[in-house]
C-alpha positions in Angstrom: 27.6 14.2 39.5 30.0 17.2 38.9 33.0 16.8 40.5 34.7 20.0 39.2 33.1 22.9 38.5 35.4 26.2 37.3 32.9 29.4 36.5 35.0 32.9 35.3 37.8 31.0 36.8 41.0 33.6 36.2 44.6 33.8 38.1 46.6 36.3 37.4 50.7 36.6 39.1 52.3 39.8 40.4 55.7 39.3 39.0 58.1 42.6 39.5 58.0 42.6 35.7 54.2 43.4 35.9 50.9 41.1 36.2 51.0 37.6 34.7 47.9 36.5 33.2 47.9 32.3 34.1 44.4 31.9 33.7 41.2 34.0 31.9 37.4 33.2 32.3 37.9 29.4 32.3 34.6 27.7 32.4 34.5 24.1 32.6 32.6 20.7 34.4 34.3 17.5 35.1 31.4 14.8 35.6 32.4 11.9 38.1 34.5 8.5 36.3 35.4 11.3 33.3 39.2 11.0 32.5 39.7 14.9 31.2 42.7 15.6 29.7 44.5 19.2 29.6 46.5 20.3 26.5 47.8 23.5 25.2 51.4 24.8 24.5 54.1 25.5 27.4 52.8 28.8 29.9 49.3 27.9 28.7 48.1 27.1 32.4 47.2 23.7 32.3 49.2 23.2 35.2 48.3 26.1 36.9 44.8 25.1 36.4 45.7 21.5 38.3 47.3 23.6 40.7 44.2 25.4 41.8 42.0 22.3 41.7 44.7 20.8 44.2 44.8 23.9 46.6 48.4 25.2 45.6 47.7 28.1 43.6 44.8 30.5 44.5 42.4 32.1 41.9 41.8 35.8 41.3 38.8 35.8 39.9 36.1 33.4 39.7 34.9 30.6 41.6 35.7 26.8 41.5 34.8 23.8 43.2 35.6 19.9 44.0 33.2 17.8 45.3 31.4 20.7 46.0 33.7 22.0 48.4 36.1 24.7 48.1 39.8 23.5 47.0 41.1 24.1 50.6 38.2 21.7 52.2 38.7 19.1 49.6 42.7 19.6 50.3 41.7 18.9 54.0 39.4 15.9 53.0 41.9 14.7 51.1 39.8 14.4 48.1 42.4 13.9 45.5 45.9 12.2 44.6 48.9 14.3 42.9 50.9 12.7 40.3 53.9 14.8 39.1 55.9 15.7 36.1 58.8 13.8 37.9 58.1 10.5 40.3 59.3 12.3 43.3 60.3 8.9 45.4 62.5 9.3 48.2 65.6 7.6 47.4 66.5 6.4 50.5 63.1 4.6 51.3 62.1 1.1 48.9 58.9 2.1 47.0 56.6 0.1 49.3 58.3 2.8 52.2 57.7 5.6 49.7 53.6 4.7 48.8 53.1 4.0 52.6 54.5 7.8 53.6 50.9 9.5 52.7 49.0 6.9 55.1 51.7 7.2 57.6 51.1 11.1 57.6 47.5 10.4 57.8 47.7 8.2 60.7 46.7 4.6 59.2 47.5 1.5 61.3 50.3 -0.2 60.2 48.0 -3.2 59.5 46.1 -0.7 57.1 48.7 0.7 56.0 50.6 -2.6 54.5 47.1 -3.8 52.8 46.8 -0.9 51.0 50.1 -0.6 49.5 49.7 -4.4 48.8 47.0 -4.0 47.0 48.1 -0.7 44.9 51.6 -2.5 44.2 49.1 -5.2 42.2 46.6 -2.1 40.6 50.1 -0.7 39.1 51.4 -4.2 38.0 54.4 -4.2 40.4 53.9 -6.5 42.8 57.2 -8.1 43.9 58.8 -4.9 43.8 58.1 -3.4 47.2 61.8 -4.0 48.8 63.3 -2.8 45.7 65.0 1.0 45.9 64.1 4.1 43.3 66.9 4.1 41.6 66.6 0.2 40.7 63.7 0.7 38.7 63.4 2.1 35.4 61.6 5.6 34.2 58.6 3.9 33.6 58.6 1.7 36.7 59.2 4.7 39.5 56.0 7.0 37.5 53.9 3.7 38.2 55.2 3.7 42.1 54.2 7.6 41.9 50.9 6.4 40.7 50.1 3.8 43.0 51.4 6.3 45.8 48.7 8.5 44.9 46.4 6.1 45.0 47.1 4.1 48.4 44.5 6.7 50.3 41.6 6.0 47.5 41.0 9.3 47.0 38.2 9.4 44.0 40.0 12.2 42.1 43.3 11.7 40.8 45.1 14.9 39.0 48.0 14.0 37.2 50.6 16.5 35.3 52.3 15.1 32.7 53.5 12.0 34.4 55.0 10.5 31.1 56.1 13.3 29.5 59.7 12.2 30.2 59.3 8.4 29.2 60.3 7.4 25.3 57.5 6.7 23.1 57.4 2.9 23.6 57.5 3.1 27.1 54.9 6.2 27.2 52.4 3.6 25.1 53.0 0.9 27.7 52.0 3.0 30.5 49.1 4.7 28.6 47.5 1.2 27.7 48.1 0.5 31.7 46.7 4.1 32.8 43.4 2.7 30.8 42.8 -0.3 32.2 43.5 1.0 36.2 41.0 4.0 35.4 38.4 1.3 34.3 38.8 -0.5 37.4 39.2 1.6 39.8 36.6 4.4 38.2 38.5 7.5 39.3 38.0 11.0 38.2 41.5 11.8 36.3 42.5 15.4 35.3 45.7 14.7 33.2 47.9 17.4 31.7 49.8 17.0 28.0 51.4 18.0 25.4 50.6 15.0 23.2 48.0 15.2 21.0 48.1 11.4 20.1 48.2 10.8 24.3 45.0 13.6 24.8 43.0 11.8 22.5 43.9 8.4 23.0 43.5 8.4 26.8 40.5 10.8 27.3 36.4 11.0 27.4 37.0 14.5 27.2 39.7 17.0 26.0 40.3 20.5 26.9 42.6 22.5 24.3 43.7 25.7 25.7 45.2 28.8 23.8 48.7 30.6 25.1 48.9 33.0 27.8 46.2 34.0 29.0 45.1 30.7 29.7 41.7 30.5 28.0 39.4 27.4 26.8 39.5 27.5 23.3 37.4 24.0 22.7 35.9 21.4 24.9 36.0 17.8 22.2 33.5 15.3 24.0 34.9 12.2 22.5 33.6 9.7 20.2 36.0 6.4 20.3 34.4 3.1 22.2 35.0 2.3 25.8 38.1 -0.5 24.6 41.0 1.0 23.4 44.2 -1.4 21.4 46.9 1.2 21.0 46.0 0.6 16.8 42.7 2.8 17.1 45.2 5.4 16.6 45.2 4.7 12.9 41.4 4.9 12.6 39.2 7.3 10.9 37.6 8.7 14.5 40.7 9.1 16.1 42.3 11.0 13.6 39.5 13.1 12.9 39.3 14.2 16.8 43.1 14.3 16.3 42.4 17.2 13.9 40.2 18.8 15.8 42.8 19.4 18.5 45.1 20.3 16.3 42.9 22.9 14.8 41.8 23.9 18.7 45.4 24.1 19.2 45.7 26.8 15.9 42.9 28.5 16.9 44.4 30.0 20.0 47.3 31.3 18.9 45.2 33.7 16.6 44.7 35.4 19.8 46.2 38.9 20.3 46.8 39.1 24.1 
């Protein structure tokens, strides 16, 4: 089942310094349970591209689709969970207050509401830490909060936008290992932007590399490495051969001329 589908997708800003070209004949397919990862140097579009998907930005050009709707019905339907660059808690409310606030705009029962942020407190391994405050957590802790506060409504698609792009490495590993083992359980849809090559490949069953502005698809790398994943695969033969292959994906856009 297709859960994305982008055709001649292209988005294009009027800036007072002339059009912007975001994005440029993207053409892509995310299956359902995929976990599709973005990556392509800064002003490339990967966010943009999230930002269409979730309704936020509006194509030009093109067509695209989620769950076979348009972005604004799945938006409606509520078809997706947002994961930022930053976790984006609300400092004054403790993070079991700050996951509930999507079901509380939706109208849950309270009942409802506290077994669902129960049980996504345990998906992102903080359980116990519901009455605890933002800014008594660490980095790592409040994305995982973001996370699970995306995930309270059990929306099938989750996009998520460089959520650990701010985290040091040993902490980013930590949470990538963790990412794994909630998108087997749960079997989500993820859309995941990066900069990380090592992150892209790791994480992913499928990697988009895109070139510089305009935003264009410069490969698609189905990928090739088993279902289990120990953070030490990243010193295998495969990995660093699909490794390559981004990097090379990554090369090969810049030889564009726009």
């Amino acid at each position: 089942m297709t859960v994305i589908s982008a055709q001649n997708l292209s988005l294009t800003f009027k800036t007072n310094d002339g059009p912007v070209h975001a994005l440029k004949d993207v053409n892509l397919d995310v299956g359902k349970g995929e976990f599709v990862s973005f990556i392509g140097p800064s002003g490339c579009g990967k966010t943009t591209f999230l930002r269409v998907i979730a309704d936020l930005e509006q194509p030009t050009g093109g067509t695209i689709t989620v769950n076979g709707m348009t972005p604004h019905e799945a938006r409606m339907n509520r078809a997706y969970g947002y994961v930022f660059q930053a976790a984006s808690l609300l400092p004054w409310r403790t993070i079991e207050k700050n996951i509930e606030l999507p079901l509380e705009i939706m109208g849950f029962a309270k009942s409802e509401r506290e077994k669902r942020v129960k049980n996504t407190l345990e998906l992102v391994d903080l359980a116990g830490f519901g009455k605890k405050y933002p800014w008594q957590l660490s980095g790592g802790m409040q994305q995982r909060a973001s996370i699970a506060r995306a995930l309270a409504f059990d929306a099938d698609l989750l996009l998520m936008d460089e959520p650990f792009g701010a985290l040091d490495e040993i902490v980013r590993d930590h949470l990538n290992e963790q990412l794994l083992k909630l998108w087997k359980r749960t079997n989500k849809t993820i859309c995941f932007v990066t900069h990380s090559i090592p992150e892209a490949v790791y994480l992913s069953t499928k990697i988009v590399v895109m070139s510089p502005r305009p935003g264009r698809v410069t490969d698609i790398i189905e990928s090739t490495l088993p279902d289990e994943r120990p953070l030490d695969i990243r010193e295998t033969p495969e990995f660093l051969k699909i490794a390559h292959r981004v990097r090379e994906g990554l090369r090969a856009g810049h030889s564009y001329d726009d």
